[in-house]
Backbone bond lengths (Angstrom), bond angles and torsions (degrees), N, CA, C in turn:
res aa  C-N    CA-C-N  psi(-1)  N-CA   C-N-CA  omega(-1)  CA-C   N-CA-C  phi
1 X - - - 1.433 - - 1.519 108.90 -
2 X 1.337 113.62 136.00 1.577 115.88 174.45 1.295 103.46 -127.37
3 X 1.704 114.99 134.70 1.132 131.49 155.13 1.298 130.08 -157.60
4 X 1.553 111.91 171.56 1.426 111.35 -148.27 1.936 101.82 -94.57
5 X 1.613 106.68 160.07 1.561 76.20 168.84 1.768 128.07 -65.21
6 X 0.771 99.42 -28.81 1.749 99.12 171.65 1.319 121.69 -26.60
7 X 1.567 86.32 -61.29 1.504 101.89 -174.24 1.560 109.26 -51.69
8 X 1.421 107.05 -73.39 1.520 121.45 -179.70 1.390 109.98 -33.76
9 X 1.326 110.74 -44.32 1.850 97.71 172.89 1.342 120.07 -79.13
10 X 1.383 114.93 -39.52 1.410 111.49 161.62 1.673 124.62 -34.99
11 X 1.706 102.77 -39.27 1.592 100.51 175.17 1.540 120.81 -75.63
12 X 1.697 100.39 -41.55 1.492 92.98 -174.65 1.683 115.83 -76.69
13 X 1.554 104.79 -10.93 1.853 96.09 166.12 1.181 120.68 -80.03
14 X 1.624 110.20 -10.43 1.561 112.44 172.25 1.972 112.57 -75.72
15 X 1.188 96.48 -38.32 1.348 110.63 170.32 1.818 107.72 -57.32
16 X 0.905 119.33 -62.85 1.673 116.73 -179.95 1.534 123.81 -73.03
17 X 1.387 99.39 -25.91 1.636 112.19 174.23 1.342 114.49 -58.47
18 X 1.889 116.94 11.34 1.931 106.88 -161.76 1.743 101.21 69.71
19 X 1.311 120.01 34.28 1.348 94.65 172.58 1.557 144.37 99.15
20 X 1.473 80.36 -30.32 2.135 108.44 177.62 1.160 113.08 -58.79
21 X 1.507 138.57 124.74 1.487 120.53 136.15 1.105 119.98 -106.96
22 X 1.878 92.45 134.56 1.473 99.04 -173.85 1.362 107.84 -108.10
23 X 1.725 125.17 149.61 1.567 109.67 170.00 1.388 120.77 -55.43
24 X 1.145 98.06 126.55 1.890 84.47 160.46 1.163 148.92 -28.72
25 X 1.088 148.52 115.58 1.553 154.71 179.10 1.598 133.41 -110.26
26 X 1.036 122.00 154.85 1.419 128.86 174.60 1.820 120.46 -105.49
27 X 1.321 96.23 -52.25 1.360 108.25 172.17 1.101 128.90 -69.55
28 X 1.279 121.04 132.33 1.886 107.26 161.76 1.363 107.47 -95.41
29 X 1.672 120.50 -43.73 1.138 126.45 171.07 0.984 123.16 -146.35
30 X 1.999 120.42 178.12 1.429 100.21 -167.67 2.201 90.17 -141.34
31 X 1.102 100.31 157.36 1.467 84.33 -161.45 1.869 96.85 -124.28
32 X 1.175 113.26 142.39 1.959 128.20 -170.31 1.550 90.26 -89.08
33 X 1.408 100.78 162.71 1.604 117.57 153.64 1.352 109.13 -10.97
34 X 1.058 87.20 -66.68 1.904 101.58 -141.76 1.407 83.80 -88.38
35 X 1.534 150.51 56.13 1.076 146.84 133.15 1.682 107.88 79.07
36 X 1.310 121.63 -1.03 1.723 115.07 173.78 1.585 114.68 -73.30
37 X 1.208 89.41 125.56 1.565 95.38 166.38 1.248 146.57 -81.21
38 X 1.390 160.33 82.34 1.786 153.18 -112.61 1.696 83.43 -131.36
39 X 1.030 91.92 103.17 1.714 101.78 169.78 2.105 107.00 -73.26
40 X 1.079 95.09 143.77 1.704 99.68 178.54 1.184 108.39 -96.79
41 X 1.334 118.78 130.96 1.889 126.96 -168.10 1.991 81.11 -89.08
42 X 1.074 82.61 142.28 1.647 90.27 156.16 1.577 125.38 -80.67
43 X 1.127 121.84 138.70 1.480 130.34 -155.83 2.451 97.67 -85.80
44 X 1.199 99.59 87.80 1.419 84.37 170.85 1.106 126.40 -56.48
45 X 1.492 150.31 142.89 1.105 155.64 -91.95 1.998 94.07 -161.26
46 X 1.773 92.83 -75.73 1.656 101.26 -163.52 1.723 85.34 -156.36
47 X 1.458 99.78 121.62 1.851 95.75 164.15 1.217 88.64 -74.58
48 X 1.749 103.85 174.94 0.957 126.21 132.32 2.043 106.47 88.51
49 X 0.811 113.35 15.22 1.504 129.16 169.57 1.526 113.71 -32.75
50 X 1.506 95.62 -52.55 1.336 120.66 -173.78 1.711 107.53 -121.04
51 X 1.408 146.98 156.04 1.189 115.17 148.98 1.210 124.34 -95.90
52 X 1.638 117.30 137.69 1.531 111.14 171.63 1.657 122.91 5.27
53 X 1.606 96.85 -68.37 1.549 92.87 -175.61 1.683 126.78 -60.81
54 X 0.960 106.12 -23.68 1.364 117.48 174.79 1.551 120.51 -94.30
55 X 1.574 118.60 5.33 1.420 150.01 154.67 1.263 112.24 -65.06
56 X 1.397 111.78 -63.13 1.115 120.21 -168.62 1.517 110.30 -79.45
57 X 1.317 135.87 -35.48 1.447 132.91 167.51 1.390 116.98 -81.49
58 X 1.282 123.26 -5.91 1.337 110.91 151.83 1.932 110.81 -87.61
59 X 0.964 107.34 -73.50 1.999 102.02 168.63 1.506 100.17 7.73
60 X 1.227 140.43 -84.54 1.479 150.75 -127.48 1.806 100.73 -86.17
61 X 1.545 106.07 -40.95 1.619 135.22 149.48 1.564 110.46 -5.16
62 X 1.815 90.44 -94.01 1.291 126.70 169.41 1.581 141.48 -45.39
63 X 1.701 106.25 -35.68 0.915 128.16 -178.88 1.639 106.56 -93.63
64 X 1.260 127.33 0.98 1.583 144.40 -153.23 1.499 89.18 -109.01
65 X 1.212 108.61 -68.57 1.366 122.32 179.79 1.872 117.62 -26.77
66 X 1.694 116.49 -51.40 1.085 149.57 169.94 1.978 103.58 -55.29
67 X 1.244 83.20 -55.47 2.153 88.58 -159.94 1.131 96.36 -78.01
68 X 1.553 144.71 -12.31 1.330 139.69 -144.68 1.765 105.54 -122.50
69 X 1.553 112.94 -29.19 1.217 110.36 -160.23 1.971 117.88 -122.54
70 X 0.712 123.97 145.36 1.616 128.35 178.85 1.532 108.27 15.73
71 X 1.351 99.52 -71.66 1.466 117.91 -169.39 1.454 126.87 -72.75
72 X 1.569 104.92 15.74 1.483 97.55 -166.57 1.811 105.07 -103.61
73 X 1.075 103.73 -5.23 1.488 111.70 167.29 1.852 122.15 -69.93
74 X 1.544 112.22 -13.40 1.031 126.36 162.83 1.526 116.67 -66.81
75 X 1.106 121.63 -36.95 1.478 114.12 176.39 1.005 132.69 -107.50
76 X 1.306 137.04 133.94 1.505 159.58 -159.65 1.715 89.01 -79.73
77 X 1.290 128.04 128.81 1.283 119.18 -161.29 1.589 100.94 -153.50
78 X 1.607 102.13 27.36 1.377 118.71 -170.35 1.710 92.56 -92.34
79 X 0.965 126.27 -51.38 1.486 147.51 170.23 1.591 113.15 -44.82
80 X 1.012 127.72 -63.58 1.494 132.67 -173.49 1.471 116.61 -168.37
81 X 1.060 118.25 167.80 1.360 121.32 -163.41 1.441 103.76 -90.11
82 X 1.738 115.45 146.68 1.329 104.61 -168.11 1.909 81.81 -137.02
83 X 1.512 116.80 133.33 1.320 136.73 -169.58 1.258 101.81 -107.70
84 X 1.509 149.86 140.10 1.641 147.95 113.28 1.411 135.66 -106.60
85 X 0.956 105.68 174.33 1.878 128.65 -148.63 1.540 113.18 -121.95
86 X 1.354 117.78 72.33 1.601 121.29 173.63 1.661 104.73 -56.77
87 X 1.777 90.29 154.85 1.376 88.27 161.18 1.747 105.19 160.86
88 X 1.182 120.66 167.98 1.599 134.40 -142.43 1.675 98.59 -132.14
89 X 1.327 106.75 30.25 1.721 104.45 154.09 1.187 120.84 -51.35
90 X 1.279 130.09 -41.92 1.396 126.52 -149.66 1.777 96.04 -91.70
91 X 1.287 115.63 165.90 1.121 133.39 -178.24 1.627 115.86 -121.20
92 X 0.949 128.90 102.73 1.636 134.61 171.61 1.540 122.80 -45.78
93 X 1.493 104.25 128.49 1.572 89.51 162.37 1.344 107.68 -78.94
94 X 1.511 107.69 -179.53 1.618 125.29 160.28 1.088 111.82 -20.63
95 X 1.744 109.99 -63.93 1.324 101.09 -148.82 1.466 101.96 -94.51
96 X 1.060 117.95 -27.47 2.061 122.07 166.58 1.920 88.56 -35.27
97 X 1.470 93.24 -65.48 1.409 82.76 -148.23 1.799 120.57 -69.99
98 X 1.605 108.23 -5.86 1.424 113.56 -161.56 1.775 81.05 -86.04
99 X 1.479 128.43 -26.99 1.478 130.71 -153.59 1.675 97.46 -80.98
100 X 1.533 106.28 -42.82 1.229 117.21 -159.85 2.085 105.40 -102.30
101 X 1.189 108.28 21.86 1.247 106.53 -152.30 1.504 148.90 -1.06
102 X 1.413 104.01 53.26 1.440 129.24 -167.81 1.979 119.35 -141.47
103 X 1.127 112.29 114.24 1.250 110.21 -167.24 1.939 109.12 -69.04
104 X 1.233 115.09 -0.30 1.624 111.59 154.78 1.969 128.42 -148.46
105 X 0.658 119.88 144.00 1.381 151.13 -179.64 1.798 105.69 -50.11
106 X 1.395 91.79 116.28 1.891 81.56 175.68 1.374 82.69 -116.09
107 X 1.861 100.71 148.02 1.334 114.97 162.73 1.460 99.33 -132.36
108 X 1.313 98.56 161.07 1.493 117.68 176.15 1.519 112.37 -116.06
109 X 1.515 126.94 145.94 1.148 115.95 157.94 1.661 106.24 -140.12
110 X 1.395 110.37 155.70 1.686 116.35 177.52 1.521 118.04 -111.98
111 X 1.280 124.58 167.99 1.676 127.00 -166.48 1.229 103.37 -142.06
């Protein structure tokens, strides 16, 4: 399987969103002369990706991953909730693995 990061976040915010996919966006808003602001709705895509219920028991999952491990002291988490995704894609060389004594590589990433 190949994909881009976009994508991959696009899925796992569909996953925490209850399920939603929304298209991607840049804007939140865009502002006139005269200083008004028109916030941009995000364009839903496909409910239901995921269902709610299975939204909500992964969320706590994801977000565990973050509060529990090395890296979770990096984020300010006063603001919004920040979720990540362990895992043993990568493949070791020799010497990764003779250094690290393990024939594969865990990486982590957060959203």
């Amino acid at each position: 399987m190949t994909a881009t990061p976009l994508q991959l976040g696009v899925a796992f915010a569909s996953i925490v969103n209850g399920g939603t996919y929304y298209k991607p966006h840049l804007v939140d808003y865009t502002v006139a002369a005269d200083g008004t602001k028109t916030l941009s709705k995000p364009t839903v895509v496909k409910n239901n990706v995921v269902s709610p219920q299975v939204s909500a028991e992964l969320r706590p999952m994801l977000e565990n991953v973050v509060n529990h491990h090395s890296f979770a002291r990096k984020f300010d988490q006063t603001a919004f909730s920040v979720g990540g995704k362990t895992g043993t894609a990568q493949i070791a060389t020799r010497q990764m693995a003779a250094i690290c004594q393990t024939t594969t590589m865990a990486h982590t990433w957060a959203m």
